[in-house]
Backbone as JSON, one array per atom type, in Angstrom:
{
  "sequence": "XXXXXXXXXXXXXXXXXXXXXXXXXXXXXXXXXXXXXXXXXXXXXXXXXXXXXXXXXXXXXXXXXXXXXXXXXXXXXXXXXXXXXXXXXXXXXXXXXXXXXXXXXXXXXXXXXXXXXXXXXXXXXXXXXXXXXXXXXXXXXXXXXXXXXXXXXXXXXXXXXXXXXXXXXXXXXXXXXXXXXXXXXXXXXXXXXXXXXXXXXXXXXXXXXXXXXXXXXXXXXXXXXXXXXXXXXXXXXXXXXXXXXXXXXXXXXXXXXXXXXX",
  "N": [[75.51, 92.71, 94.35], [77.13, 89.82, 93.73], [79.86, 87.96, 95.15], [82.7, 86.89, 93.92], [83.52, 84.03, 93.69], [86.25, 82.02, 95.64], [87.27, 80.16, 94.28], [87.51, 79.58, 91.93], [90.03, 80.81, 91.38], [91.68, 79.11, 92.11], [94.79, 77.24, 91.4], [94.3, 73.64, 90.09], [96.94, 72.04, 89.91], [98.78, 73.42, 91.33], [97.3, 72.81, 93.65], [97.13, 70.28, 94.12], [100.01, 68.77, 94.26], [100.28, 70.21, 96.94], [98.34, 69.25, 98.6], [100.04, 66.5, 98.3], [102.16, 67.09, 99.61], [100.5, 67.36, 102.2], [99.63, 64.75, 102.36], [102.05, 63.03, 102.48], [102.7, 64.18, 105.09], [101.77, 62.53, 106.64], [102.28, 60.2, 106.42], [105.41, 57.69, 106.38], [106.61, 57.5, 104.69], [105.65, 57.07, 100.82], [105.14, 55.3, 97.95], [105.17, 56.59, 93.97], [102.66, 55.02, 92.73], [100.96, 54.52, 95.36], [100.69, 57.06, 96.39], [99.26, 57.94, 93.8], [97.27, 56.2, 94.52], [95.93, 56.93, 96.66], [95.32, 59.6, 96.3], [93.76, 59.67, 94.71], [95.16, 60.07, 91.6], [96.02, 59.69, 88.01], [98.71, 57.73, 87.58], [100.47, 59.23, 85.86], [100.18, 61.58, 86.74], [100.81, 62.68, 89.3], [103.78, 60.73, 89.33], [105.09, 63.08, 88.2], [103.91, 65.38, 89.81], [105.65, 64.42, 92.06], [107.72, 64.35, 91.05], [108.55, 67.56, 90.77], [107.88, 68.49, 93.04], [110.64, 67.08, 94.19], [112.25, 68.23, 92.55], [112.56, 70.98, 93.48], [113.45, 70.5, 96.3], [111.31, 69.7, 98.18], [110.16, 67.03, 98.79], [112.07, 64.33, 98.87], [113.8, 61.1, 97.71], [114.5, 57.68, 98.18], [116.35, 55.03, 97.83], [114.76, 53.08, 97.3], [112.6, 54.13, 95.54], [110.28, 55.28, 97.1], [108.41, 58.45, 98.42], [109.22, 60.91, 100.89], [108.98, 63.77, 102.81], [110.98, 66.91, 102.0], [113.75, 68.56, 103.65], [113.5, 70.77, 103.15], [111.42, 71.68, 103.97], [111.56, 71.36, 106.34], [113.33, 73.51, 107.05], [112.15, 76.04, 105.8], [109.96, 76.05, 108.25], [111.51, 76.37, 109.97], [112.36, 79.03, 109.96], [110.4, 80.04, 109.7], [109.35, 79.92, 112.48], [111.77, 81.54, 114.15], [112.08, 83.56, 112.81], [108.87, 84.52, 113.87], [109.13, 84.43, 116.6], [111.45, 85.92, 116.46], [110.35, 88.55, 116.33], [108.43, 88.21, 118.26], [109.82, 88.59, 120.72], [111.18, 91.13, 120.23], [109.62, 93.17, 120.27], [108.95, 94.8, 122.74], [111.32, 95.94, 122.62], [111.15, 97.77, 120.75], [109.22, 99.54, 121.27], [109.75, 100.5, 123.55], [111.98, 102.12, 122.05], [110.25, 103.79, 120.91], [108.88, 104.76, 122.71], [111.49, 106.26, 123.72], [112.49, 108.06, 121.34], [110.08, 108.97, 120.02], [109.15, 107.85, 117.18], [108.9, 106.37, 114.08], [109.75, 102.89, 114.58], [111.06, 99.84, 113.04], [111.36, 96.05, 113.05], [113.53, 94.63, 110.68], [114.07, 91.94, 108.28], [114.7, 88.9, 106.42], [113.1, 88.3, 103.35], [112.8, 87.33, 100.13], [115.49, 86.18, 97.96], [116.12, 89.39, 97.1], [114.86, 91.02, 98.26], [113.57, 92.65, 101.64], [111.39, 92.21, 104.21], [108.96, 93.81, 106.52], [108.98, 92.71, 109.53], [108.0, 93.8, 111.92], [106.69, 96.44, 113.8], [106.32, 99.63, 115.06], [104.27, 102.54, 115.6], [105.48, 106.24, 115.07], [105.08, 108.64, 117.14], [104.93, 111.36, 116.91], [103.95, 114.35, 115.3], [104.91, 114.12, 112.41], [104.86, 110.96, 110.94], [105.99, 107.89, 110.26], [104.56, 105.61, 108.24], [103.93, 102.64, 108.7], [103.03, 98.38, 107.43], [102.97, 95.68, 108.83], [104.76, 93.18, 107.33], [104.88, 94.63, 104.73], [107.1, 94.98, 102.18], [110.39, 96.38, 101.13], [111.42, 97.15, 97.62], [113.7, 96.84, 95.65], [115.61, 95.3, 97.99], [118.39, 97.13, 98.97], [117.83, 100.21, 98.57], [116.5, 100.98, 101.19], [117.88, 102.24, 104.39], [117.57, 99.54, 106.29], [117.55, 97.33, 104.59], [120.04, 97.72, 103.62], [122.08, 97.18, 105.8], [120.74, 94.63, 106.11], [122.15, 93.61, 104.3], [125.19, 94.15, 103.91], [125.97, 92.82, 106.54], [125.77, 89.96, 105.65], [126.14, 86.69, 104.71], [128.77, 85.64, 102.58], [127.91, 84.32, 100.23], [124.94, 84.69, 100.3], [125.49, 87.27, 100.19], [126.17, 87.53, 97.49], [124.38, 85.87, 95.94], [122.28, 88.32, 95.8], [123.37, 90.1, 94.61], [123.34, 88.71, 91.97], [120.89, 88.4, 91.1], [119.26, 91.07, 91.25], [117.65, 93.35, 89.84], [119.13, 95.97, 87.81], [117.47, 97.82, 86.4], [115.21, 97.96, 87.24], [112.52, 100.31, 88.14], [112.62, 102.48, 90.35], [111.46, 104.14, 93.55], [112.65, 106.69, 93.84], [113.34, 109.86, 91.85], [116.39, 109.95, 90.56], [118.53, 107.55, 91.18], [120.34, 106.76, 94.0], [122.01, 104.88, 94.16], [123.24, 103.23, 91.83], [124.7, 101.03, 90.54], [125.83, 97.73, 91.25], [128.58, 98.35, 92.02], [128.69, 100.78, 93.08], [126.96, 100.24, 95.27], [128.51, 98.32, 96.53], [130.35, 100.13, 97.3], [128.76, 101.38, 99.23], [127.98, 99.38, 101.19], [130.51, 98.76, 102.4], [131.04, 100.89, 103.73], [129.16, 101.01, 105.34], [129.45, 98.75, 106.87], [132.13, 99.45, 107.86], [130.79, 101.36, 109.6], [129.19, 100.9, 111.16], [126.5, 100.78, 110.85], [123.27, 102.07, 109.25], [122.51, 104.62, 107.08], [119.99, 106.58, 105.24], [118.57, 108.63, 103.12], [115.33, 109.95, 102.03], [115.43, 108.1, 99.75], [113.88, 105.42, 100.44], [111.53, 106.44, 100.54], [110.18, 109.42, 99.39], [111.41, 112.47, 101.46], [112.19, 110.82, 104.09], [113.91, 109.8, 106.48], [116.59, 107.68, 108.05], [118.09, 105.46, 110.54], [119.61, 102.55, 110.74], [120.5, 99.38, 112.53], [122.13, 96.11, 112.55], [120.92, 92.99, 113.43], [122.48, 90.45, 115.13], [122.94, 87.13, 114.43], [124.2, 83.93, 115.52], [126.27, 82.76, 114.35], [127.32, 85.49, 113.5], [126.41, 87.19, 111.43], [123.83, 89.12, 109.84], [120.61, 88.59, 111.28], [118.43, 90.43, 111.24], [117.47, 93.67, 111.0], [117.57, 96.29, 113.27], [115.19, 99.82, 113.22], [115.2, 103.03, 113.25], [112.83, 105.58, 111.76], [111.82, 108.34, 110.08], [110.76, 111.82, 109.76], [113.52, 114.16, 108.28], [114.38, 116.49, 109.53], [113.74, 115.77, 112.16], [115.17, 113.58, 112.88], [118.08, 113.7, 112.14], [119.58, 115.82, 113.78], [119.56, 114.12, 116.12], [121.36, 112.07, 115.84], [123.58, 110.45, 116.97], [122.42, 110.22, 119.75], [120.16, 108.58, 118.77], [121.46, 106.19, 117.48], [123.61, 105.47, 119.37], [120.91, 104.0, 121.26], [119.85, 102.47, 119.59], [121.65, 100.13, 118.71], [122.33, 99.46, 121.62], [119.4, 98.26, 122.44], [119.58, 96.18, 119.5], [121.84, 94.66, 120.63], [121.05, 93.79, 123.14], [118.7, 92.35, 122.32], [119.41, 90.38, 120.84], [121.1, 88.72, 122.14], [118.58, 87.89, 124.03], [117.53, 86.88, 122.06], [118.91, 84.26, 121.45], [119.11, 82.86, 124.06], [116.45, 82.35, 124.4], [116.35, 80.73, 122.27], [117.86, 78.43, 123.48]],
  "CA": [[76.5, 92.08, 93.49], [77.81, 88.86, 94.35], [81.45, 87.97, 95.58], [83.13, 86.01, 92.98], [84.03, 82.24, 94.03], [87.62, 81.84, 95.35], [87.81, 78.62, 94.02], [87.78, 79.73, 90.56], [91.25, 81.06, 90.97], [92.44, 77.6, 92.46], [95.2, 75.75, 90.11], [94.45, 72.52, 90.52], [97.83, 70.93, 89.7], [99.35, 73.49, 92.69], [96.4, 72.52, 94.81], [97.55, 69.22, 94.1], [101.17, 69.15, 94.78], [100.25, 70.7, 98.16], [97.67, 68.05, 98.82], [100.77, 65.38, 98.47], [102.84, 67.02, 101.39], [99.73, 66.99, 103.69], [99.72, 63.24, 102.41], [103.41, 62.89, 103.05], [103.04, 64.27, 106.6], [100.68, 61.75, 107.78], [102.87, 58.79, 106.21], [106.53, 58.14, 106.79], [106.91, 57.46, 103.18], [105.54, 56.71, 99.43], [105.38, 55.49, 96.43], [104.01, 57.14, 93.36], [101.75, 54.16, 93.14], [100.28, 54.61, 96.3], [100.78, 58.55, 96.16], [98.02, 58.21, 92.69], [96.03, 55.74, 94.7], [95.63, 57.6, 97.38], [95.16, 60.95, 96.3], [92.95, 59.33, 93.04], [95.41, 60.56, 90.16], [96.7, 59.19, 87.33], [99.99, 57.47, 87.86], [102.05, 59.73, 85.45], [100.74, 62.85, 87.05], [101.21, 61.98, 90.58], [104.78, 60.86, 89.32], [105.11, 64.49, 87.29], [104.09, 66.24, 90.46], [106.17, 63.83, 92.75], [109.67, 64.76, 90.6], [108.62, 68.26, 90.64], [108.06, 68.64, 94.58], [111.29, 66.82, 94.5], [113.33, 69.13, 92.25], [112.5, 71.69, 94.65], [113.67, 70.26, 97.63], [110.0, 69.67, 99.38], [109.95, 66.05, 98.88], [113.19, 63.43, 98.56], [113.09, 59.76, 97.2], [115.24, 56.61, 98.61], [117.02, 53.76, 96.73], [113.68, 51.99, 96.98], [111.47, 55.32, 95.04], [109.72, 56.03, 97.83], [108.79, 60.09, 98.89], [109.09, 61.78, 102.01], [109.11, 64.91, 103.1], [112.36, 67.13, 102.26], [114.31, 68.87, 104.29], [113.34, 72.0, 102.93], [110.3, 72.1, 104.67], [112.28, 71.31, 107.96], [114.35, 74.95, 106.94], [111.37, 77.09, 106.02], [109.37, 75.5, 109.7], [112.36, 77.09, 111.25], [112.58, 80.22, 109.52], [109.12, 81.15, 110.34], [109.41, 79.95, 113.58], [112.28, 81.98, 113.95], [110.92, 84.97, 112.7], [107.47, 84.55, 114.49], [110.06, 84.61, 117.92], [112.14, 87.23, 117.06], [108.98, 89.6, 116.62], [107.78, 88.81, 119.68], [110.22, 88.82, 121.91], [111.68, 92.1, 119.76], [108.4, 94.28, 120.63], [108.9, 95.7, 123.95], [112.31, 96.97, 122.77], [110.71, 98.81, 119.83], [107.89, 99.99, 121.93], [111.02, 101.68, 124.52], [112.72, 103.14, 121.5], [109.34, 104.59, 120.65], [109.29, 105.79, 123.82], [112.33, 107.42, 123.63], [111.97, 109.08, 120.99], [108.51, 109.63, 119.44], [109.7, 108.27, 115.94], [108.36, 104.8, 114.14], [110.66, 101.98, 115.31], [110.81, 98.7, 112.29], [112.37, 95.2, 112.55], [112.74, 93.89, 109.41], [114.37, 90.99, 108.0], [115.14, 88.99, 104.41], [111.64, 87.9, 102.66], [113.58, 86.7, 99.14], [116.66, 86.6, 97.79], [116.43, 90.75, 96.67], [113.48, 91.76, 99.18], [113.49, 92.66, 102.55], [110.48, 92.43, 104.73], [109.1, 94.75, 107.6], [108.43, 91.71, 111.03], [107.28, 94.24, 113.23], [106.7, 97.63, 114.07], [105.99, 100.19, 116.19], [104.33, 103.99, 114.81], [106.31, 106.89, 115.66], [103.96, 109.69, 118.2], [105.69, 112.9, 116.57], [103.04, 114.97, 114.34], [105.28, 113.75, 111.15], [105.31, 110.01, 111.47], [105.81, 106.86, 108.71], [103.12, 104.51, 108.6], [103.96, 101.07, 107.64], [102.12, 97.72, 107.74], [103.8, 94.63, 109.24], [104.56, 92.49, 106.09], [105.58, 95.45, 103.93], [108.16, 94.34, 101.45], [110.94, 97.44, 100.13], [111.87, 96.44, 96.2], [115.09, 96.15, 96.37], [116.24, 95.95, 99.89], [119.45, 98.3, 99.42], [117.27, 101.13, 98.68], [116.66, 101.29, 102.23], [119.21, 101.38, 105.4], [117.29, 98.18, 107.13], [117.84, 96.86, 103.72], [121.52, 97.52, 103.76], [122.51, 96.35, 107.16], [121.0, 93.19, 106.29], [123.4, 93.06, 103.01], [126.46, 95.01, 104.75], [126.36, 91.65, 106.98], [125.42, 88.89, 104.62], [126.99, 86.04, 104.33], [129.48, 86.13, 101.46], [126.86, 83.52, 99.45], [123.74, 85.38, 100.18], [125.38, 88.95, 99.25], [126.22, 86.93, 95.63], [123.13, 85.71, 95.57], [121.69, 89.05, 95.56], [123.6, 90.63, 92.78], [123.22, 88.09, 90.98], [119.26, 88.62, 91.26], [119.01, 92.2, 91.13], [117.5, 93.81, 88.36], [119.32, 97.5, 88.37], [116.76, 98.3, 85.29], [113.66, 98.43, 87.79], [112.51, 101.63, 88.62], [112.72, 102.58, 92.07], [110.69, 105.56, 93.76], [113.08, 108.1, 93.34], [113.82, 109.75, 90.16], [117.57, 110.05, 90.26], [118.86, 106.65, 92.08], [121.77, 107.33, 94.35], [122.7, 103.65, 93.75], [122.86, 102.96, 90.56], [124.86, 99.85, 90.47], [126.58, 97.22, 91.71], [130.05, 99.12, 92.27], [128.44, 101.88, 93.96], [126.58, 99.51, 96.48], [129.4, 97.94, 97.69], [130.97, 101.15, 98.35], [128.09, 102.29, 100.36], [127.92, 98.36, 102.18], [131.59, 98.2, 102.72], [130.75, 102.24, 104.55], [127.7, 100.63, 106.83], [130.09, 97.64, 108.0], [133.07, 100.48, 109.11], [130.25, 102.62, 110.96], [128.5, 99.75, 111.79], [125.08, 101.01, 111.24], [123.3, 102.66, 107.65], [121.65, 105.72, 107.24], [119.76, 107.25, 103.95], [117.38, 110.22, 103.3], [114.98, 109.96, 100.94], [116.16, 106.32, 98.46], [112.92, 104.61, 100.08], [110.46, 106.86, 100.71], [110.32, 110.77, 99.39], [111.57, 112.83, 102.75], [112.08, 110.1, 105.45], [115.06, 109.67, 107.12], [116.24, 105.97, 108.79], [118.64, 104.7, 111.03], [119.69, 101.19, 111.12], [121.89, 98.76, 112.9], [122.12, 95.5, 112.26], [120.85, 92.19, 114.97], [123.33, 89.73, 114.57], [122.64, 85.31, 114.99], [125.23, 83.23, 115.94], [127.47, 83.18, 113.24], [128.18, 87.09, 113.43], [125.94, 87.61, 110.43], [122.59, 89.9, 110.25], [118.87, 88.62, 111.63], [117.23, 91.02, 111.03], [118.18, 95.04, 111.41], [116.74, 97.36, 113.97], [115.77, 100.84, 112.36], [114.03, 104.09, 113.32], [112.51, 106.6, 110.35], [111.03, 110.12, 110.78], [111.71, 113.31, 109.06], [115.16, 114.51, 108.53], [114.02, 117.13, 110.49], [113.43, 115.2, 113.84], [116.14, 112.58, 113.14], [119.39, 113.99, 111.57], [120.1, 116.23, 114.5], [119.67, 113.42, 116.74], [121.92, 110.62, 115.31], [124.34, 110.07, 118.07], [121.67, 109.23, 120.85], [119.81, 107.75, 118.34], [122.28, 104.79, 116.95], [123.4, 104.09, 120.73], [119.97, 103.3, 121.73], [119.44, 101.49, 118.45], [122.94, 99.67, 118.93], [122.24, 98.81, 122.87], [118.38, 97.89, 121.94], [119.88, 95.11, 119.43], [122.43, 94.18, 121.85], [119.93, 92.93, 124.62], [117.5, 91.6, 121.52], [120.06, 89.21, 119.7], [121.45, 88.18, 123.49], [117.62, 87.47, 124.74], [116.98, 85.69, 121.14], [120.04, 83.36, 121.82], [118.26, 82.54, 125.41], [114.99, 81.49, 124.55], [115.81, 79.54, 121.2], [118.4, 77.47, 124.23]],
  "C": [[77.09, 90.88, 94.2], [79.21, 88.4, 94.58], [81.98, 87.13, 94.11], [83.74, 84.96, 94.25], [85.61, 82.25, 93.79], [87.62, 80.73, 95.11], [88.44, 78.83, 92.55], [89.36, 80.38, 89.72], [92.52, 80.33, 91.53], [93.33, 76.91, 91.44], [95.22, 74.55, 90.71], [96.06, 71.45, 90.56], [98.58, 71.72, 91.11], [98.4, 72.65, 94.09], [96.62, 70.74, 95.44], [98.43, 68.54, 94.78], [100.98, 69.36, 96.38], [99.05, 70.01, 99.04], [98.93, 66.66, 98.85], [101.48, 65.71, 99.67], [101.79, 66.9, 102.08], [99.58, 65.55, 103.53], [100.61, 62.29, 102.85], [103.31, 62.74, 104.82], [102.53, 63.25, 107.43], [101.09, 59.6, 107.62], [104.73, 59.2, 105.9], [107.25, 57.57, 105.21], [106.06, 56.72, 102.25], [105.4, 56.44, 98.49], [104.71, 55.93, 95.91], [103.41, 56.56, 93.05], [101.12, 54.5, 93.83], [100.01, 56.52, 96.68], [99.13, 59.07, 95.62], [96.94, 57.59, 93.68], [95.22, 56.76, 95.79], [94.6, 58.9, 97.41], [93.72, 60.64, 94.8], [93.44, 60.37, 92.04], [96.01, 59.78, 89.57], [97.86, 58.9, 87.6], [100.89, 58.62, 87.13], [101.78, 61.42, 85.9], [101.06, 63.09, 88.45], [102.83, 61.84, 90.17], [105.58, 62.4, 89.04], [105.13, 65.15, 88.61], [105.08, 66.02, 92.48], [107.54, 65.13, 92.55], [109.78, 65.94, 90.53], [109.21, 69.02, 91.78], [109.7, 68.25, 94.79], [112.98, 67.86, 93.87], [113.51, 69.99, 93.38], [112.86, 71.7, 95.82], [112.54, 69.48, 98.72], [109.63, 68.12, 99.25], [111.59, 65.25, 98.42], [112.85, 61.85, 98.27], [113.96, 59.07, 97.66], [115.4, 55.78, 97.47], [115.64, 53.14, 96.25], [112.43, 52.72, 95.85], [110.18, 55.23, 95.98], [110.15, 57.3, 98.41], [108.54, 60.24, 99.91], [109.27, 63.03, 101.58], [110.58, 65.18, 103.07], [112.58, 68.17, 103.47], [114.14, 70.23, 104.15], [112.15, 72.77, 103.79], [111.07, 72.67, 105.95], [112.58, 73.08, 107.94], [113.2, 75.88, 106.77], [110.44, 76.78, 107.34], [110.06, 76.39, 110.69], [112.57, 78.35, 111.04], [110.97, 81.14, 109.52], [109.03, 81.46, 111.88], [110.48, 80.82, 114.5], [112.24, 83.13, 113.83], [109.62, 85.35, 113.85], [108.47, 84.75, 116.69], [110.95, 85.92, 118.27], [110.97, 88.46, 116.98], [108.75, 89.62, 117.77], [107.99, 89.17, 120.85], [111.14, 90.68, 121.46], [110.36, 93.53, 120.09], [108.19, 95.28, 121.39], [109.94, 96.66, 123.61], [111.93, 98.1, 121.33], [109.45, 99.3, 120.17], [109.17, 100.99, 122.81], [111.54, 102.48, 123.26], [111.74, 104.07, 120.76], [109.15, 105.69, 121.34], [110.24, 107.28, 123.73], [112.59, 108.41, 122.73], [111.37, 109.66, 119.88], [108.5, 109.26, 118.07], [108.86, 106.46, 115.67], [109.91, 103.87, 114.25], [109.99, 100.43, 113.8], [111.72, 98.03, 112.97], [111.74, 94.89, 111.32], [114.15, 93.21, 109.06], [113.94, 90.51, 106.15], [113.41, 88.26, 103.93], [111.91, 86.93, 101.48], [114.83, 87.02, 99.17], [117.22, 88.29, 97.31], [115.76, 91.6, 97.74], [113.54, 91.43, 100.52], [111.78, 92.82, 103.23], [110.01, 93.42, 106.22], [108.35, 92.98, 109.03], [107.43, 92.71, 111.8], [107.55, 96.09, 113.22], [106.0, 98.55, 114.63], [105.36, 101.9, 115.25], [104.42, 104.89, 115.76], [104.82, 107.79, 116.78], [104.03, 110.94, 117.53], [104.56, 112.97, 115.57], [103.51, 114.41, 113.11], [105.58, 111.93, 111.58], [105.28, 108.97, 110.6], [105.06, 106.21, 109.08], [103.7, 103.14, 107.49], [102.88, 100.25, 108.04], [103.39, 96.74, 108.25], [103.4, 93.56, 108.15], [104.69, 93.66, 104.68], [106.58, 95.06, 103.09], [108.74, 95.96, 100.68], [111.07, 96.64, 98.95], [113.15, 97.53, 95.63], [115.37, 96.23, 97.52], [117.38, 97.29, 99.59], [118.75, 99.77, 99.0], [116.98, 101.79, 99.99], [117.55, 100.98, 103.21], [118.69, 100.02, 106.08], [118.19, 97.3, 105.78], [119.7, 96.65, 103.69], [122.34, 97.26, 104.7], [122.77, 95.33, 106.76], [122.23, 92.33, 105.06], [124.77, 93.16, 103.6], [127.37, 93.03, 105.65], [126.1, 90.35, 106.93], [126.29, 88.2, 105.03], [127.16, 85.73, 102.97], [128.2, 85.58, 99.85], [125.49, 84.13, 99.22], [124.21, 86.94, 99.9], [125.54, 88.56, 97.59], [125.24, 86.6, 95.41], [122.65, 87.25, 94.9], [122.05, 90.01, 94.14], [123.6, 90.03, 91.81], [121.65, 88.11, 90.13], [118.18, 90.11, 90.6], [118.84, 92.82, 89.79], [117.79, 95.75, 88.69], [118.28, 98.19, 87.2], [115.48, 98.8, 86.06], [113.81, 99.59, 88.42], [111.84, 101.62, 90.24], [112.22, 103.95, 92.03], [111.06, 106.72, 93.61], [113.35, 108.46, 91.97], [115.22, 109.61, 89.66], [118.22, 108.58, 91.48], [120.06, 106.72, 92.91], [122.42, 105.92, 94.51], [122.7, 103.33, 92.88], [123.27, 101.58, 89.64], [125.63, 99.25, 91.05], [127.9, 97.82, 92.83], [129.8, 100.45, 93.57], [127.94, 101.5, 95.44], [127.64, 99.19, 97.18], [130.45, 98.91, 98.25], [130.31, 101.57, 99.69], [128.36, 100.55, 101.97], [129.2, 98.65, 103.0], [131.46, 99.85, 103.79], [130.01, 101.91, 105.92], [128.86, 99.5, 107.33], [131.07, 98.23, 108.72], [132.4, 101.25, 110.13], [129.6, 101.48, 111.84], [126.75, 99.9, 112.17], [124.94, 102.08, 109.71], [122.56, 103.67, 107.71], [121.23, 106.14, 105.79], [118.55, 108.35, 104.22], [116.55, 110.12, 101.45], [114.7, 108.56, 99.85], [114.59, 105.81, 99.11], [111.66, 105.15, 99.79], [110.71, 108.58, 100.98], [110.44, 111.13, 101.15], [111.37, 112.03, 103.5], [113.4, 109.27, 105.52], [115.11, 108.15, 108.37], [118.12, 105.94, 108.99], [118.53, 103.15, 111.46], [120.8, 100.06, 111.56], [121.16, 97.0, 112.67], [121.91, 94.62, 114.06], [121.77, 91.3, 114.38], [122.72, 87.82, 115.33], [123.69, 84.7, 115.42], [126.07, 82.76, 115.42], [127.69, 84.12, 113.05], [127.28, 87.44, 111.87], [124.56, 88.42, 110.92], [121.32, 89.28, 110.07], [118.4, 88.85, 111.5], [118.45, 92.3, 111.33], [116.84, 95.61, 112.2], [116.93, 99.14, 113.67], [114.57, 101.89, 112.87], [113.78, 105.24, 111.95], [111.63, 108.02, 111.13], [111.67, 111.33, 109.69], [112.96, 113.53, 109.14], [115.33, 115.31, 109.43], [114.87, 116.64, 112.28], [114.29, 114.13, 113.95], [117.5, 113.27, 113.05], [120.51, 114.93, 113.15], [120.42, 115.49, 116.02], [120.31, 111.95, 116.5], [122.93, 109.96, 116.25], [123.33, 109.23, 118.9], [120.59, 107.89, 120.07], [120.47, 105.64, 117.71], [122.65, 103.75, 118.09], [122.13, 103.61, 121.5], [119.39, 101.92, 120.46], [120.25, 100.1, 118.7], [122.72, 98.5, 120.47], [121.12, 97.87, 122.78], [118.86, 96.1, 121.02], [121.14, 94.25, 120.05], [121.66, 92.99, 122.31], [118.92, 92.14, 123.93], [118.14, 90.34, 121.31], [120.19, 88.1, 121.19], [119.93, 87.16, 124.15], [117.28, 86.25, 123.64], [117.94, 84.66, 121.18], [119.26, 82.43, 123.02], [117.3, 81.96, 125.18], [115.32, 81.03, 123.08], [117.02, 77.86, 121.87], [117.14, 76.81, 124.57]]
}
């Protein structure tokens, strides 16, 4: 049987679009004139996919209507880069809290404005153990405690964002939701910012139990959260030693990621 041809599920007008920033990058600006000639398209769709790029942020125009590159790029460049840093220098310490004790070890961090992503992770040793992938996405974040860390210590704009986003209609894995809306969340957030760390059983994933504390950036807001999962079993009775190694762990992470982005 033969593969099917990824081309055939190419849109040309994105393919397009994303053909003008690599055109952008290699000139320090412009016009949609020279944009069409360039790229050989019609002037008005070249302009069309100029003003589009530009709604968006990913291209800006000067007094004169010439495009550059926006600034948006600049912000997602740094937010991978960013990411792709705190993973790696975050590894060893979720490899020690593996160590210590036998359980899977996530960072994870924001993906969209509702969705948290998993960066990195470590799988637990213990006979019962979660299995993620790196690049995992929960749906909704506050379903899980990583998830609610990173809300707990939002900034005020990005926790509005999110309720503003949130669809409480989608069905989530459990059958009975122990969040059910709005009102109830920010009881549980405004709970994780007094303990200073979130815990749930069950909300993401039938039987599996998660501790999570929050990494913090340099505005006192949350990076990412550091979070171990495992049976209720093999966690619940261990939540004390567990939180201060979690706790100390992003300590020495946020401190080292400060250091090497000097």
């Amino acid at each position: 049987m033969n593969e099917p041809n990824s081309s055939q599920y190419i849109l040309q007008s994105v393919s397009n679009a994303l053909s003008i920033l690599d055109l952008l990058a290699t000139h320090k600006s412009l016009s949609a004139v020279e944009v069409s000639r360039e790229m050989n398209l019609g002037k008005t769709t070249a302009f069309r996919l100029l003003t589009t790029l530009e709604a968006h942020g990913y291209v800006s125009k000067d007094a004169e209507a010439h495009y550059r590159l926006g600034m948006k790029l600049a912000l997602m460049g740094d937010v991978v880069t960013r990411r792709s840093e705190l993973a790696h220098l975050a590894h060893p310490y979720l490899e020690a809290l593996r160590s210590e004790f036998q359980e899977t070890v996530h960072l994870v961090g924001w993906y969209s404005a509702t969705e948290a992503v998993v960066l990195d992770r470590v799988i637990g040793l213990s006979p019962i153990s979660y299995y993620t992938s790196i690049g995992y996405i929960n749906h909704p974040a506050h379903i899980a405690a990583s998830g609610q860390v990173l809300l707990a210590f939002a900034e005020e704009q990005k926790l509005s964002n999110y309720f503003a986003k949130i669809d409480w209609t989608e069905k989530l894995p459990m059958a009975v939701p122990s969040i059910p809306d709005e009102e109830a969340l920010r009881k549980v957030l405004a709970q994780v910012q007094k303990n200073g760390f979130a815990s749930n059983n069950g909300d993401a994933v039938a039987g599996l139990y998660c501790y999570a504390v929050p990494i913090f950036d340099h505005t006192g807001h949350a990076l990412a959260s550091l979070s171990i999962s495992g049976s209720e079993a093999n966690l619940k009775s261990r939540q004390q030693p567990m939180i201060q190694s979690l706790r100390r762990a992003a300590d020495q992470l946020q401190e080292t990621f400060r250091i090497g982005l000097t």
